[in-house]
C-alpha positions in Angstrom: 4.9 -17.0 -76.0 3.3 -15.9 -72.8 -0.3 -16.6 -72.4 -2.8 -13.6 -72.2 -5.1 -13.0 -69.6 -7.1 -10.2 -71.4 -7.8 -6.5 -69.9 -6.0 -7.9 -66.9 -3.1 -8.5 -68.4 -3.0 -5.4 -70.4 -3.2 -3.4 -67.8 -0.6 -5.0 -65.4 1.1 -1.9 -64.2 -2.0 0.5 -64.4 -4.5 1.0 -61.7 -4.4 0.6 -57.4 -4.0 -3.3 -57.0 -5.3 -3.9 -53.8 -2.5 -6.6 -51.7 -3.8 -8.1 -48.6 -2.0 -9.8 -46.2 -3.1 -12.3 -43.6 -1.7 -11.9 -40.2 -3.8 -14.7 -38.4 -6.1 -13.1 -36.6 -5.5 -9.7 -38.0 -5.7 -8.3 -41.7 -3.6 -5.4 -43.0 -4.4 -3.6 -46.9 -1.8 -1.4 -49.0 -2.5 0.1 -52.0 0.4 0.1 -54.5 0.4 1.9 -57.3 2.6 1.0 -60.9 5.8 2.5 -61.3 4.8 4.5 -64.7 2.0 5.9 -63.0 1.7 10.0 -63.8 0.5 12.0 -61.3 -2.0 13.1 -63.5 -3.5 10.3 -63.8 -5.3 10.3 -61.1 -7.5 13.4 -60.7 -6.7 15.8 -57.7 -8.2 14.5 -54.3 -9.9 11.2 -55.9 -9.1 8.2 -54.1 -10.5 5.8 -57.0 -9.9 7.7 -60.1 -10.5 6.0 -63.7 -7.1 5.2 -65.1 -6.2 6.4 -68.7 -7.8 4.7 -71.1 -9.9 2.5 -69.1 -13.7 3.0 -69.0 -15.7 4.9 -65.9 -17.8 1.9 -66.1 -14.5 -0.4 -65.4 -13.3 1.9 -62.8 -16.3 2.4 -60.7 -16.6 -1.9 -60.8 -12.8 -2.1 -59.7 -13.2 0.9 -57.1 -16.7 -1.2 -55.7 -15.0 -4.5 -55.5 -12.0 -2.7 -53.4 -14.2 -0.9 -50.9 -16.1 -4.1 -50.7 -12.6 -5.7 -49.5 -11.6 -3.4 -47.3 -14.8 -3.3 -45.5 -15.0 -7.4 -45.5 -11.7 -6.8 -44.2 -12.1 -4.4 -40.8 -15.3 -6.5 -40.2 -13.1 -9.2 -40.1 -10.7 -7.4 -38.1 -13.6 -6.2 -35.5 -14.8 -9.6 -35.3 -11.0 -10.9 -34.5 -11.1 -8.3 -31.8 -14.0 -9.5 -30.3 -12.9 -12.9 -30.1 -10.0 -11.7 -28.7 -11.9 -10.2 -25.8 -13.7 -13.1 -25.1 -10.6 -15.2 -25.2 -9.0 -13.4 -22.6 -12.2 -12.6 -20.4 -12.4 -16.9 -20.6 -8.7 -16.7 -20.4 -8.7 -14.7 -17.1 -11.8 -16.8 -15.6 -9.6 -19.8 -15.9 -7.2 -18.2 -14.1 -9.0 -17.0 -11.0 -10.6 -20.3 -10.7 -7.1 -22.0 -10.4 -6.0 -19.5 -8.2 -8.9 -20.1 -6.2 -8.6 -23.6 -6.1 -4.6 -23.2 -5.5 -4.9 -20.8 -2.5 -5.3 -21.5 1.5 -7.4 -19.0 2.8 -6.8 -16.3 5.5 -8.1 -18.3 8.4 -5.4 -20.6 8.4 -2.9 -19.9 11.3 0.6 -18.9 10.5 2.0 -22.3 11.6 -0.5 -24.2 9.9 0.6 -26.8 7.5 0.2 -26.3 3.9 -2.6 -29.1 3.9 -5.6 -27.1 4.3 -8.8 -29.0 5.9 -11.3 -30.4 3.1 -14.4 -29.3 5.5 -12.8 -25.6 5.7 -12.7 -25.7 2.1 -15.8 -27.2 1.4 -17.6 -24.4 3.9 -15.7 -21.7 3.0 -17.0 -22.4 -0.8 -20.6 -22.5 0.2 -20.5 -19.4 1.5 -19.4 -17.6 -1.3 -21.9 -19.6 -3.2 -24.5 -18.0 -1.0 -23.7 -15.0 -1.0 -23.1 -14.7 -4.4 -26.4 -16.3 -5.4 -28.2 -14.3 -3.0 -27.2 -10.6 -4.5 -27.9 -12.1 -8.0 -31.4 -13.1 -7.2 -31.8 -9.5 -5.0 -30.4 -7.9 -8.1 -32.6 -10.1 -10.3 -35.4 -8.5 -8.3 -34.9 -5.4 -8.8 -34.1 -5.3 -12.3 -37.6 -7.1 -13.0 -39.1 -4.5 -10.5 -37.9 -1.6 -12.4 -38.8 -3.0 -15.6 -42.5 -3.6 -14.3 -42.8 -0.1 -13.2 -42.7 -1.1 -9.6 -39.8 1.4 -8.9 -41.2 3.8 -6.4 -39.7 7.1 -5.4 -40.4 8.1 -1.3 -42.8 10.4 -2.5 -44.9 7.5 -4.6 -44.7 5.4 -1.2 -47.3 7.9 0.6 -49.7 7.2 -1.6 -49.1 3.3 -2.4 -52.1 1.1 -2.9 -51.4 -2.9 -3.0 -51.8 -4.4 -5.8 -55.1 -6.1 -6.5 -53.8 -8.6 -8.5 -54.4 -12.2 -8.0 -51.7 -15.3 -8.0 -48.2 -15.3 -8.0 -47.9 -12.3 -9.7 -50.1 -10.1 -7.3 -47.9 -11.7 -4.4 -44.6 -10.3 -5.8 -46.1 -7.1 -6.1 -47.6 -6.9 -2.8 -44.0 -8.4 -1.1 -42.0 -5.5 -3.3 -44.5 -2.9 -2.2 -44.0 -4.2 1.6 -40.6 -4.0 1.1 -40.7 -0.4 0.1 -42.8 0.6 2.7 -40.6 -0.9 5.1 -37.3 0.5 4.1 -39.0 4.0 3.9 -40.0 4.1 7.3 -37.7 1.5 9.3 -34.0 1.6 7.0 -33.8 4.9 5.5 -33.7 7.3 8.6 -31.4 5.4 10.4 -28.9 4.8 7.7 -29.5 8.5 6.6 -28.9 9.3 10.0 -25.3 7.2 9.6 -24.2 9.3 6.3 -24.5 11.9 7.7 -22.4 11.5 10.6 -19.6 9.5 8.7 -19.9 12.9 6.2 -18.8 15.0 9.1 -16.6 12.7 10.5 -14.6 12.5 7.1 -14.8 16.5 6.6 -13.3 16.9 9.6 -10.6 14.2 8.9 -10.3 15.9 5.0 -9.8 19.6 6.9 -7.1 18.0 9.0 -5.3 16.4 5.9 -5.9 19.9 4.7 -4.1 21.5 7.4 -1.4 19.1 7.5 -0.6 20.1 3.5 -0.5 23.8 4.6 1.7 23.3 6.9 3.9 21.5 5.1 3.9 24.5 2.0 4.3 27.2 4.6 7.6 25.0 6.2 8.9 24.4 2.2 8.4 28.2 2.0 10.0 29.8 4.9 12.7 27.1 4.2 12.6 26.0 8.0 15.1 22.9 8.7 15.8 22.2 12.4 19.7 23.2 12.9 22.0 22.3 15.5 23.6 25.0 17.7 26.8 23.3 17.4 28.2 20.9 15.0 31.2 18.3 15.2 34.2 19.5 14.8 35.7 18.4 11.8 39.6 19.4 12.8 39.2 17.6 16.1 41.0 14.0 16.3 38.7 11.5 16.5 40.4 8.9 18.6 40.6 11.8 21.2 36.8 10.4 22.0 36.1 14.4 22.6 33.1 16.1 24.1 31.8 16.5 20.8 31.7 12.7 19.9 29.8 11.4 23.1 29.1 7.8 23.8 26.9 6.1 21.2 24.9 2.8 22.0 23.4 1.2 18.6 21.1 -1.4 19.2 19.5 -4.1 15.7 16.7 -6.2 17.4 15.9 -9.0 15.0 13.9 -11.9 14.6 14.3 -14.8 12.4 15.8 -12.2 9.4 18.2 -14.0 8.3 17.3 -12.1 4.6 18.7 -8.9 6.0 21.0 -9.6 8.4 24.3 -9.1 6.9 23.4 -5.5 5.6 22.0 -4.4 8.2 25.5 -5.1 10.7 27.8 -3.9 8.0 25.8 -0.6 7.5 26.1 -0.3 11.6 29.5 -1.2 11.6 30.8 1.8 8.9 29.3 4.3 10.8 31.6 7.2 10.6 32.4 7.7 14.9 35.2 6.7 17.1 35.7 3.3 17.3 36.2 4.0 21.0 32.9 6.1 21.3 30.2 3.7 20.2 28.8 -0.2 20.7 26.8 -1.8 18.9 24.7 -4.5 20.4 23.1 -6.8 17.7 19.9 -8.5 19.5 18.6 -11.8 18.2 15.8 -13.2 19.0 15.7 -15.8 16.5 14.5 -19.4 17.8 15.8 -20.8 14.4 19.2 -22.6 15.4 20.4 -21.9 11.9 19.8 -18.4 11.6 21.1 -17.3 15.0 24.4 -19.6 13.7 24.7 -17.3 10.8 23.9 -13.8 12.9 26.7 -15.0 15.7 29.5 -15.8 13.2 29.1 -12.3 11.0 29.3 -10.7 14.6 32.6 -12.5 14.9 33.7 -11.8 11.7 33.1 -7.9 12.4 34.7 -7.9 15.7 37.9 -9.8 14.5 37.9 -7.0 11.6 38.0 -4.2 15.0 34.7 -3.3 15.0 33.0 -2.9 18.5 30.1 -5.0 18.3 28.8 -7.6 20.1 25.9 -10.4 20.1 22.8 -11.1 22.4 20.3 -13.8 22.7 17.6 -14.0 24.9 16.6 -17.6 26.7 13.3 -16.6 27.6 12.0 -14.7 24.7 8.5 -12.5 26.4 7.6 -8.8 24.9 9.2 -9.2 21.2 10.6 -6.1 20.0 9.9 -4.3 23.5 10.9 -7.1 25.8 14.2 -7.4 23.4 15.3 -3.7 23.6 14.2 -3.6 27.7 16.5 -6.2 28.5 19.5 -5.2 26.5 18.7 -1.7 28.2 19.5 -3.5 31.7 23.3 -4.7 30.7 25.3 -2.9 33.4 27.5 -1.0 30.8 24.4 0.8 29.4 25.4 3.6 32.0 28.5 4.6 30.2 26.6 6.0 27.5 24.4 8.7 26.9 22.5 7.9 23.4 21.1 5.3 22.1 20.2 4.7 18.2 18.1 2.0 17.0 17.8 0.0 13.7 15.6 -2.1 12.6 17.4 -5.6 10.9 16.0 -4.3 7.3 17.6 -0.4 7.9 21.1 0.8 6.4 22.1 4.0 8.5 24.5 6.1 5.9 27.9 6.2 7.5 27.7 10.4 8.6 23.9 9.0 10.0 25.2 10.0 13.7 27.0 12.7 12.4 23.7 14.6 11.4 21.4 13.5 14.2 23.2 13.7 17.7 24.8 16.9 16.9 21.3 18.2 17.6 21.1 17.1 21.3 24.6 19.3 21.8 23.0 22.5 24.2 19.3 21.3 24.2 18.7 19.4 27.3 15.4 19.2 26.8 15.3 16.9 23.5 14.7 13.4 23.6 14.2 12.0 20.6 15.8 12.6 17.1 14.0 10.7 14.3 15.2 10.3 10.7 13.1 9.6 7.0 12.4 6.6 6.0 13.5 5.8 2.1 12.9 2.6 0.9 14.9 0.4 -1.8 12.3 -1.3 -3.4 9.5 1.0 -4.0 9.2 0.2 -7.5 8.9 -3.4 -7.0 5.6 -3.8 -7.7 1.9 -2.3 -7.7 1.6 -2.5 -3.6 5.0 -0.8 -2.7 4.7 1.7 -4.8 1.4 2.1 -3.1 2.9 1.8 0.1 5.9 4.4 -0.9 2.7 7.0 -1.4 1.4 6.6 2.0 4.5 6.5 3.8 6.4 9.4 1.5 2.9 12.1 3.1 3.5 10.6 6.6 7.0 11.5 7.1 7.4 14.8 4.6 4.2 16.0 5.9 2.5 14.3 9.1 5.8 13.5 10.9 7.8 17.3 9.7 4.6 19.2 10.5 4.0 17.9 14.1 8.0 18.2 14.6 7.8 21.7 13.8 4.9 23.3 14.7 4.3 21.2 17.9 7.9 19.4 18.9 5.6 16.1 19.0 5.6 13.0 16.5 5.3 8.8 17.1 8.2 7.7 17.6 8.7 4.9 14.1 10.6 2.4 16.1 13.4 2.3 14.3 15.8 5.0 12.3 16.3 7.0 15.4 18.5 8.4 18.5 17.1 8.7 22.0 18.9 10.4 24.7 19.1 8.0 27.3 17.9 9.7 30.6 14.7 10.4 28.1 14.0 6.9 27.8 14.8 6.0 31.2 12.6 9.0 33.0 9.5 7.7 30.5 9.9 4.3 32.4 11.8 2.7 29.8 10.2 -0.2 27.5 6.9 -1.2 28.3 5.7 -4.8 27.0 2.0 -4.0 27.4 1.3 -3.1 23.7 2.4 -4.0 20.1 3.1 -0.2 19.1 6.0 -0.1 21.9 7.4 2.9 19.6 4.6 4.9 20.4 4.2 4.2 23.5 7.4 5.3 25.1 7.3 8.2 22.7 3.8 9.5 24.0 4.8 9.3 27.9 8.0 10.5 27.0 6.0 13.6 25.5 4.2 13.5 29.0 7.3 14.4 30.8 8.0 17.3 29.0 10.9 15.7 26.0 11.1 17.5 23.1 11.0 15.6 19.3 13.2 17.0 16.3 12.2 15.1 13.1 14.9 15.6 10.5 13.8 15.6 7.0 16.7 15.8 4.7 18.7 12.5 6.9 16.9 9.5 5.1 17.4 5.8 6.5 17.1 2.9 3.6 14.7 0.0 4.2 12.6 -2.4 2.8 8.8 -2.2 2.1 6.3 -5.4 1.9 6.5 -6.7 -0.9 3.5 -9.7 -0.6 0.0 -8.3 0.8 -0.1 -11.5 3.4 2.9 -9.0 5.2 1.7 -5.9 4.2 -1.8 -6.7 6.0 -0.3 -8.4 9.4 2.0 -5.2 9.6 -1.0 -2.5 9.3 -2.8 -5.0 11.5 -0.5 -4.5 14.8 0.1 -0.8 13.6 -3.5 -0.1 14.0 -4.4 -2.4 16.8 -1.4 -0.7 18.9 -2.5 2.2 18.7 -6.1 1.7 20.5 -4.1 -0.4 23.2 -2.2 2.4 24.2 -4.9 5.4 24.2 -7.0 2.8 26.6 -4.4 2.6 29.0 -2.7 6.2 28.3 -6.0 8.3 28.7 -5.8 8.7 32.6 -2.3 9.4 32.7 -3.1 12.1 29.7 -5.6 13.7 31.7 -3.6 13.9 35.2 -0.4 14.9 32.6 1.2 18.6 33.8 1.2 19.5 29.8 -0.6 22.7 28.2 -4.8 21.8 27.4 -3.8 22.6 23.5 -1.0 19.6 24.1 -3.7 17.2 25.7 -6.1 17.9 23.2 -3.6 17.0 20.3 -2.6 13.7 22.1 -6.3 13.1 22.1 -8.5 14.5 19.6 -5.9 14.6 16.8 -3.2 12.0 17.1 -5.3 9.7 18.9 -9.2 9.7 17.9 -9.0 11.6 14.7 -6.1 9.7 12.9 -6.7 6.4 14.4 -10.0 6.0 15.1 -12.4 7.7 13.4 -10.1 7.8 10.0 -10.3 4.0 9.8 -14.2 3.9 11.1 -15.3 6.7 8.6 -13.5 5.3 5.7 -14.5 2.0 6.0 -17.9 2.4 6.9 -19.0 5.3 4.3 -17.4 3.9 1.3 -17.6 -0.3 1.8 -20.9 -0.4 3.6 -23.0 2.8 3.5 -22.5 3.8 -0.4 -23.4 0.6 -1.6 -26.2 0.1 1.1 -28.0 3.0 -0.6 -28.3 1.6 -3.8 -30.6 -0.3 -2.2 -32.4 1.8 -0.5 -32.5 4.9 -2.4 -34.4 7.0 -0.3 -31.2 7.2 1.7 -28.1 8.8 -0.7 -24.8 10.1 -0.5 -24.1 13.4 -2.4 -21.3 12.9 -5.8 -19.1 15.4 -3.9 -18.8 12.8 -1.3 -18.5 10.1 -3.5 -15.9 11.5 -5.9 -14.9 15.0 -5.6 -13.4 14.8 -2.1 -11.5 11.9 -2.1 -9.8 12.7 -5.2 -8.6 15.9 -3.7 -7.4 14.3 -0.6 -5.4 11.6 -2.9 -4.0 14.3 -4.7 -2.9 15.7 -2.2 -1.6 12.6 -0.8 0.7 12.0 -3.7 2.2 15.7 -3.7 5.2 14.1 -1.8 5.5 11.8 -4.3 5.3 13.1 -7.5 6.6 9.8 -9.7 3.6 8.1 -8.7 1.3 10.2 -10.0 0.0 7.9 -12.6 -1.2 5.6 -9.7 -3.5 8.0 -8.6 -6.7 6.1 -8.6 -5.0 2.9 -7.8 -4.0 4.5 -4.6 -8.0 5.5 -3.8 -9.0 2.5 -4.2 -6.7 0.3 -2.5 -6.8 2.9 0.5 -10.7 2.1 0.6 -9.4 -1.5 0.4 -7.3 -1.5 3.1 -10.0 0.1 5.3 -11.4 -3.6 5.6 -8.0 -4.3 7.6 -7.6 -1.4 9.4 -11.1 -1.1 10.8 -11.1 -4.7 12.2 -7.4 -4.3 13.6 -9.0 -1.0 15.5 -11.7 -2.6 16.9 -9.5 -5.3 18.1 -7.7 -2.9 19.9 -10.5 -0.6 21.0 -11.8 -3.3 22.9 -9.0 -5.5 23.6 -10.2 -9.1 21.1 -7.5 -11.7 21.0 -6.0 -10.5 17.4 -5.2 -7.6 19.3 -1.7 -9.1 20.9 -1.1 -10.9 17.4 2.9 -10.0 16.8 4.2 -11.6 13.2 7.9 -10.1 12.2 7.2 -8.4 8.8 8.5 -10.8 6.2 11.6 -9.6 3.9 12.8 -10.4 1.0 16.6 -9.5 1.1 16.3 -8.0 -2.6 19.1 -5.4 -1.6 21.7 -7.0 0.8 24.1 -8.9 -2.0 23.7 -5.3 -3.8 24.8 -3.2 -1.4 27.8 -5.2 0.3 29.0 -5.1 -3.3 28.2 -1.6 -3.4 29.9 -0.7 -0.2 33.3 -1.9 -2.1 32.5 0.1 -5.4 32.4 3.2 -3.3 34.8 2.7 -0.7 33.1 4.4 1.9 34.9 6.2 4.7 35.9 3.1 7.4 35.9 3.9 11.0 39.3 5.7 11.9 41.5 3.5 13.2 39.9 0.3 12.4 40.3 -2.2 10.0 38.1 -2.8 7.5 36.5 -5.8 6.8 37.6 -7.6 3.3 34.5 -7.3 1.6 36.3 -7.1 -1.9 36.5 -11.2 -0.9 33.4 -10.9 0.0 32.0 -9.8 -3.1 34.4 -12.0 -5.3 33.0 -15.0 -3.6 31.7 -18.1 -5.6 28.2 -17.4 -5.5 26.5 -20.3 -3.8 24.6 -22.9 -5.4 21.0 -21.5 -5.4 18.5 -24.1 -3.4 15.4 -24.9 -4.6 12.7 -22.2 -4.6 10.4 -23.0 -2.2 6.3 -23.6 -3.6 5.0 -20.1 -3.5 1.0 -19.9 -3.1 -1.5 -17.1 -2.7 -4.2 -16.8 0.4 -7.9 -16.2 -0.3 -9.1 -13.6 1.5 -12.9 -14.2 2.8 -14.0 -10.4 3.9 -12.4 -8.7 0.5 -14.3 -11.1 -1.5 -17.9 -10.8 0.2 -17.6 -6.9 0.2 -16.8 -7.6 -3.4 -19.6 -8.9 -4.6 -21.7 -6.6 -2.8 -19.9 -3.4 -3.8 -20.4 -5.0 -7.6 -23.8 -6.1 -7.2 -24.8 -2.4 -5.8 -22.8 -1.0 -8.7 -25.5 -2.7 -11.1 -28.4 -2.0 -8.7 -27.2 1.7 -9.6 -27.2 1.3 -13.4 -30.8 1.4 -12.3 -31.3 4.6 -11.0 -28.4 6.0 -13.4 -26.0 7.2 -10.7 -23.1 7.4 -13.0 -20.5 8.1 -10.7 -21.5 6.1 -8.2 -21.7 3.2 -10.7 -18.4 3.4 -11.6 -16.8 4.5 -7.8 -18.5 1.3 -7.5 -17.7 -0.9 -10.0 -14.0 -0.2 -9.2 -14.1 -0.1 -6.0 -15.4 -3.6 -6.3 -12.6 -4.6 -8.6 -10.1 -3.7 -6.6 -11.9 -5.7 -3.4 -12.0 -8.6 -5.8 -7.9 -8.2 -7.0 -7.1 -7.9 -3.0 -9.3 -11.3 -2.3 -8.0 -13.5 -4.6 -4.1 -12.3 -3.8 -3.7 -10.9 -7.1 -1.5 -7.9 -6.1 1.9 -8.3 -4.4 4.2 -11.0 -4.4 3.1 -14.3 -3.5 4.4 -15.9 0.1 6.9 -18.7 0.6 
């Protein structure tokens, strides 16, 4: 016979038996109740009611003892949480110290071994140790200053009296009301003075991003698409090599891309256009033996496969990209053809890419230039391209289309394009004396009176950064360039035969506006200024500044790019971020430093050439008529090769980020102070994202 166990065992299948069960370091509860339980046993809308034949008394002790376990229990659960967050906070601490300790920084040269110097180290440490130590004590300050009352308002400084106090506490006083006094009448007004004029500067910038948007609506609207007055015919023989297929030059300048190569020449090489009516000149400047090896023999695979292409290779290798294109523009047999298109080594023109840009020249002899989109195959690679696809996606559907519309003037993007040939060659051809050589034949071709079409709807693929080490030397020489050329192009602007309302767009707008004073304003209002007047109060920027604004402008920054929506303030931030690059690469170039002339090919990662050569098969794109196809089904069935050992990756430290970082979050405190709430927290992000960009946590990581 079974043992009893008393009222517990009478009532086995009566009541709510409360089963917990332990999920290290979380608790769960469920309430069961016994299979011969009655509705009605239970009174209507009573958690804990009595059950039959059981006392109130027994009930309300069973009912006490379970709320007493489920409240033990989501303590215990709160405090699991907690411990959670401290383990990862420790967790993540770790992390960025051996990421820290793991990283080169961003003063070591390009060619510098991987060994970084112990003294470099050493002093680069000690200064963010400084610094560091230095806004905690400032901070410290001020936080014991505010809780001693000291806190005066520029009112309260008219009428300060020093402290009679004697010792060391009388001689902080004295030093914080100094300090006051000082910054009231010697920092305010001049940094007051500097708000204000970075406020104008970056309405004015926000009314021409404002403009730009409108523009683009009213073109959307009215549906306007530049058409050509005459297309190709499509029942006229090819191999005729008629009037309306005219001679086609391609050109791929490459350097040391031995990632991209192979998509790049098979992309050029299906172009859909006579065989007969087009070249394609494939110009290496690689000074890696192996790599131009590897470029030479897929040339002559391609030309035994019938393809007119052929290879180049400088000996002395002077003006990279410009240099490249100038001398392959000297070859004697250049004068045979009338157009020229350009690709970058990273770009895949569709095949029907000629067939939709150079009917446009057909009756317009006074175009020059016909530029396509830009789309890019991995935008969704990580946080920073899909940053980068938001920028790029409102220059082209909006800066670039505008400007081609409204004023038949854009830059010229250096690659995804057709020139006509006498346009290049009346400009002066290429000129070597700046690292934006794109823009700089396109602006003195503008000075001779060519006209741009930018074509909106014919979209090139490429390949965006994908590690910020690349992304930052690229918008280095893009906004370096651009101050080259307006120093030396200003004369020649002013002594131009163009309209005044042409001149002043070359040099208000396109020039000063959007690539000087963008990069000034934004960096100086938001990384210096904002968190300067935390510290001196007396001098203070407006919330619409801080926050109202600049989200409108990002929003409308993303309309071209609706998908990233949801990145939003990631793309604010990282755009105040980036400032730090951008303003230092225009100084360089306003007035002419050494980093000025710095040329590093953007790094690739090849992510898409195996793809789309096995693509190319899948879809059996149109070959050239005529010619024999390359085999790529071999190509594709090929034993893939034994992959080589990854090289180390590592991540560089970047010194400015990380100083403006623990300024921007020591001033976001400072404001807890004052209770600026949005400024605390444009600040404390602002400062996170500094601190994510210094320590190379967004991106890939570099070879």
């Amino acid at each position: 016979m079974a043992p009893s166990f008393g009222w517990w065992d009478k009532d086995a299948h009566r009541g709510t038996p409360v089963i917990v069960k332990m999920e290290n370091p979380n608790w769960s509860i469920a309430e069961i109740s016994s299979p011969d339980d009655d509705d009605d046993e239970y009174g209507a809308g009573e958690e804990f009611a009595a059950p039959r034949g059981g006392t109130q008394k027994g009930a309300r002790g069973k009912n006490a003892k379970q709320i007493t376990w489920v409240l033990l229990l989501k303590a215990h659960r709160a405090a699991g949480c907690l411990t959670s967050i401290a383990s990862a906070a420790v967790g993540l601490a770790s992390a960025v110290r051996r990421r820290v300790a793991s990283g080169r920084t961003d003063s070591d040269a390009a060619s510098s071994p991987p060994e970084e110097s112990p003294v470099l180290r050493s002093r680069f440490y000690s200064c963010i140790k400084v610094f560091l130590w230095l806004s905690v004590v400032l901070l410290g300050f001020e936080v014991a200053a505010y809780i001693k009352g000291w806190h005066l308002s520029a009112a309260a400084v008219q009428r300060l009296v020093l402290p009679s106090s004697s010792g060391a506490r009388g001689l902080l006083e004295w030093l914080y009301a100094g300090w006051v006094r000082f910054r009231v009448e010697y920092i305010a007004p001049p940094l007051q003075f500097l708000a204000d004029a970075c406020v104008v500067l970056f309405l004015i910038q926000s009314a021409d991003r404002l403009i730009l948007c409108l523009g683009c609506f009213w073109i959307r609207f009215k549906g306007i698409k530049p058409a050509p007055k005459r297309s190709i015919g499509a029942s006229e023989d090819p191999e005729s090599g008629g009037e309306d297929y005219p001679m086609v030059l391609v050109q791929i300048p490459m350097c040391n891309e031995k990632e991209v190569y192979q998509q790049s020449i098979a992309a050029v090489c299906n172009l859909d256009w006579p065989r007969s009516n087009i070249l394609v000149q494939v110009l290496d400047d690689s000074n890696d033996p192996t790599t131009q090896a590897l470029i030479r023999d897929e040339v002559e695979k391609w030309q035994q496969n019938g393809a007119r292409i052929m290879y180049r290779h400088r000996v002395i290798r002077e003006g990279y990209k410009a240099g490249n294109l100038k001398s392959a523009m000297n070859c004697s047999y250049v004068k045979d053809y009338e157009f020229v298109a350009i690709f970058d080594a990273d770009f895949q023109p569709t095949p029907d890419f000629l067939k939709r840009t150079v009917p446009h020249f057909k009756d317009n002899e006074d175009l020059g230039l016909v530029q396509a989109r830009w789309s890019f195959v991995n935008k969704d690679e990580n946080l920073l391209t899909r940053l980068q696809n938001i920028n790029l996606c409102f220059h082209f559907e909006v800066e670039q289309q505008v400007n081609g519309v409204f004023i038949n003037f854009f830059g010229f993007n250096g690659t995804a394009g057709v020139w006509r040939i006498k346009a290049l060659e009346d400009a002066g051809g290429w000129l070597e004396r700046t690292t934006v050589e794109d823009m700089d034949i396109a602006v003195r071709a503008h000075l001779k009176g060519w006209k741009f079409i930018y074509l909106n709807d014919v979209e090139c693929q490429c390949e965006l950064p994908e590690s910020y080490e690349a992304y930052r030397k690229q918008q280095h020489r893009w906004h370096s360039g651009p101050m080259q050329l307006f120093r030396l192009c200003l004369p020649d602007i002013i002594r131009s035969k163009i309209g005044f309302w042409k001149k002043s767009n070359l040099i208000f707008l396109f020039f000063l506006l959007r690539k000087l004073i963008l990069p000034f304003y934004s960096f100086t209002l938001f990384c210096i200024i904002l968190p300067l007047t935390m510290f001196v109060p007396e001098a203070e920027l407006p919330a619409w500044v801080v926050c109202y604004i600049p989200a409108t402008m990002s929003f409308l920054n993303i309309l071209p790019a609706l998908r990233s929506f949801p990145f939003i303030v990631p793309y604010l931030l990282f755009e105040n971020t980036m400032s730090v690059t951008k303003f230092n690469a225009m100084i360089s170039g306003l007035f002419q430093l050494g980093s000025a002339y710095e040329w590093v090919v953007t790094k690739k990662s090849g992510r898409s050439s195996e793809g789309d050569l096995i693509s190319l098969v899948k879809k059996e794109p149109k070959q050239q008529r005529g010619a024999s196809a390359p085999n790529l089904e071999s190509m594709a069935k090929e034993e893939p090769r034994p992959r080589k050992e990854s090289k180390k990756k590592h991540n560089r430290i970047y010194r400015k980020e990380l100083a403006l970082a623990f300024l921007l979050l020591t001033a976001s405190a400072r404001s807890l102070l004052s209770a600026q709430g949005i400024h605390f927290y444009f600040l404390l992000f602002q400062g996170i994202s500094f601190l994510l960009v210094g320590l190379d946590l967004i991106g890939e990581q570099i070879d």
